[in-house]
C-alpha positions as a Python dict, from the first residue, in 0.01 Angstrom:
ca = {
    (1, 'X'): (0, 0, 0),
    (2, 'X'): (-106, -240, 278),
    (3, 'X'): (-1, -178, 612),
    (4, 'X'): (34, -378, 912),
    (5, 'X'): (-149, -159, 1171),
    (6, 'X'): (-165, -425, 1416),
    (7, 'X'): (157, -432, 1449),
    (8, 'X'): (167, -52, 1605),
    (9, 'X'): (159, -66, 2009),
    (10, 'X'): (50, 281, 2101),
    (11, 'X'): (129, 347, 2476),
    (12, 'X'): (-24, 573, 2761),
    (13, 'X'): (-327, 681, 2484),
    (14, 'X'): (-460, 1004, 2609),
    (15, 'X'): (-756, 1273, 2452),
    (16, 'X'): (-538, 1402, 2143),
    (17, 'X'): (-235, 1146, 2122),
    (18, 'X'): (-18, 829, 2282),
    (19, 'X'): (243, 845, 2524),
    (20, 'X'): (425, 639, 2265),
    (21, 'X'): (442, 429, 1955),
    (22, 'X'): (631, 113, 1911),
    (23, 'X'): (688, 30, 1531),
    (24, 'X'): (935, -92, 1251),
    (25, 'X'): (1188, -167, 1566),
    (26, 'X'): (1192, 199, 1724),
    (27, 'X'): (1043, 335, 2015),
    (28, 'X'): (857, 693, 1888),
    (29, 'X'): (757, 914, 2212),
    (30, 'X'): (518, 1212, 2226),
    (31, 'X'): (683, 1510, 2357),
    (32, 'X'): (639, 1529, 2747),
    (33, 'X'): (611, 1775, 2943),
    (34, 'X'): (591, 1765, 3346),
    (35, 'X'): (324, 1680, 3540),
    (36, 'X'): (369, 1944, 3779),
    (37, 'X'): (426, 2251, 3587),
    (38, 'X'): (477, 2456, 3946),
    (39, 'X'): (857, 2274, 3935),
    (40, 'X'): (1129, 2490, 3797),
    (41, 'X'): (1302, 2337, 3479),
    (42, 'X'): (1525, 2124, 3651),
    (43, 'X'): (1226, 1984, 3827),
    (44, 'X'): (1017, 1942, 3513),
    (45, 'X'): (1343, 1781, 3363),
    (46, 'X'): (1341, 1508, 3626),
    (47, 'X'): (975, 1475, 3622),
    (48, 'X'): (972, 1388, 3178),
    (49, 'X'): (1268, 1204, 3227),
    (50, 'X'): (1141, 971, 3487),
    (51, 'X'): (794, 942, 3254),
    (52, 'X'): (1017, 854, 2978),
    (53, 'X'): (1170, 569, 3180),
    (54, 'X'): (817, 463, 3222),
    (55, 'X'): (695, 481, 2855),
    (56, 'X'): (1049, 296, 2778),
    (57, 'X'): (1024, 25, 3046),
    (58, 'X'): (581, -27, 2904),
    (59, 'X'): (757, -82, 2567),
    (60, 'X'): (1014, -320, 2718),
    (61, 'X'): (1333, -119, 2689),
    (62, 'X'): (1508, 161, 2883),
    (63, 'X'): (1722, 490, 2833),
    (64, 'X'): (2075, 273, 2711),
    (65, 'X'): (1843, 206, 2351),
    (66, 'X'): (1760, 602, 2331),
    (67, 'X'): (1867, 688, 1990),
    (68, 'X'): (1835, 1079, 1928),
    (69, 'X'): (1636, 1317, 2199),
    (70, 'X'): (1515, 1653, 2144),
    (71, 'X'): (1519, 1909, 2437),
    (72, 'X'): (1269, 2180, 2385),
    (73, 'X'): (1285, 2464, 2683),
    (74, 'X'): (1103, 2783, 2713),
    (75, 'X'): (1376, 2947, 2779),
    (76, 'X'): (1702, 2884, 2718),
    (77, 'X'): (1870, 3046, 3002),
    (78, 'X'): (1684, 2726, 3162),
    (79, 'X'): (1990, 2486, 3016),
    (80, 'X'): (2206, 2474, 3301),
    (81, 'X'): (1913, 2362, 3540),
    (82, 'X'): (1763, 2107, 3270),
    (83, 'X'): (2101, 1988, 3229),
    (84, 'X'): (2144, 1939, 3577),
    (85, 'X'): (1874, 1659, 3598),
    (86, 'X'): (1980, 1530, 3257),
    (87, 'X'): (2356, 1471, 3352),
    (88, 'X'): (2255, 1314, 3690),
    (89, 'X'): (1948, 1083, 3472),
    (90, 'X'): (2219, 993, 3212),
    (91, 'X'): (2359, 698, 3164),
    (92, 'X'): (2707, 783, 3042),
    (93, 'X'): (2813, 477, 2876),
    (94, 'X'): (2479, 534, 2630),
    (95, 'X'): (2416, 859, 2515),
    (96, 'X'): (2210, 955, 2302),
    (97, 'X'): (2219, 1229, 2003),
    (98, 'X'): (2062, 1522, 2155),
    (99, 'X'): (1979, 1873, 2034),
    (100, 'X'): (1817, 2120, 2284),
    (101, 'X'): (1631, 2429, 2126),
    (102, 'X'): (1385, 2730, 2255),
    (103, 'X'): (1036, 2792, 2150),
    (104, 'X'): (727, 2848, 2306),
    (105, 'X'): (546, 2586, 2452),
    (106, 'X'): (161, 2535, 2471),
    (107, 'X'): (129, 2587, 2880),
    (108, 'X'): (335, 2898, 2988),
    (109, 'X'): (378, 2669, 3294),
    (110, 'X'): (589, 2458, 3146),
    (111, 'X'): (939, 2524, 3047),
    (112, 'X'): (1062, 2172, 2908),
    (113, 'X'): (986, 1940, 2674),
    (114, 'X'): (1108, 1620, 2574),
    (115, 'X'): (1094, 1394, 2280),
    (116, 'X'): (1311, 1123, 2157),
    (117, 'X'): (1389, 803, 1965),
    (118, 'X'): (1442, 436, 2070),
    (119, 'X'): (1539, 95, 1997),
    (120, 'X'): (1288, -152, 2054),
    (121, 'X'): (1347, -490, 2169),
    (122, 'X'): (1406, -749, 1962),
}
């Protein structure tokens, strides 16, 4: 099987992983997590979802091309304050599928994380 791995854009490369890939059309991002885990979870929400504008607008696209997004919290008694910041981030006219679960996340600090699905341009 050959494979075109020049054709993979991997965004905001850190130690272990990428921000985000862009491949095959789609928009693939890392789940993110805040980068001030002191915030409460509505705080963390905005902070990811303003990082995933970021990582969107690097890979020349924006929320409106989000496909599916997966919500993980710490807690879910967190919802209502995560979906504070998500409903005011929103763009109603393009939402995406979303499902929001609870596990445990790697840093006790943080109680959201985000992943999700593009379109890419072209």
């Amino acid at each position: 099987m050959t494979q075109n791995l020049a054709a993979i854009r991997r965004l905001a490369p850190e130690q272990r992983l990428c921000g985000a890939t862009v491949a095959g059309g789609f928009v693939f991002l890392a789940g993110q997590v805040a980068d001030d885990a002191s915030l409460d979870a509505e705080g963390q929400t905005a902070d990811i979802l303003a990082q995933i504008d970021a990582l969107l607008a690097e890979a020349g696209t924006d929320k409106r091309a989000l496909l599916q997004v997966q919500v993980v919290l710490a807690d879910i008694a967190d919802a209502p304050a995560m979906n504070r910041a998500w409903d005011a981030w929103l763009d109603p006219a393009h939402k995406p599928a979303r499902m929001t679960t609870q596990a445990p996340l790697v840093d006790p600090r943080w109680k959201v994380e985000i992943t999700g699905i593009a379109l890419a341009p072209g």
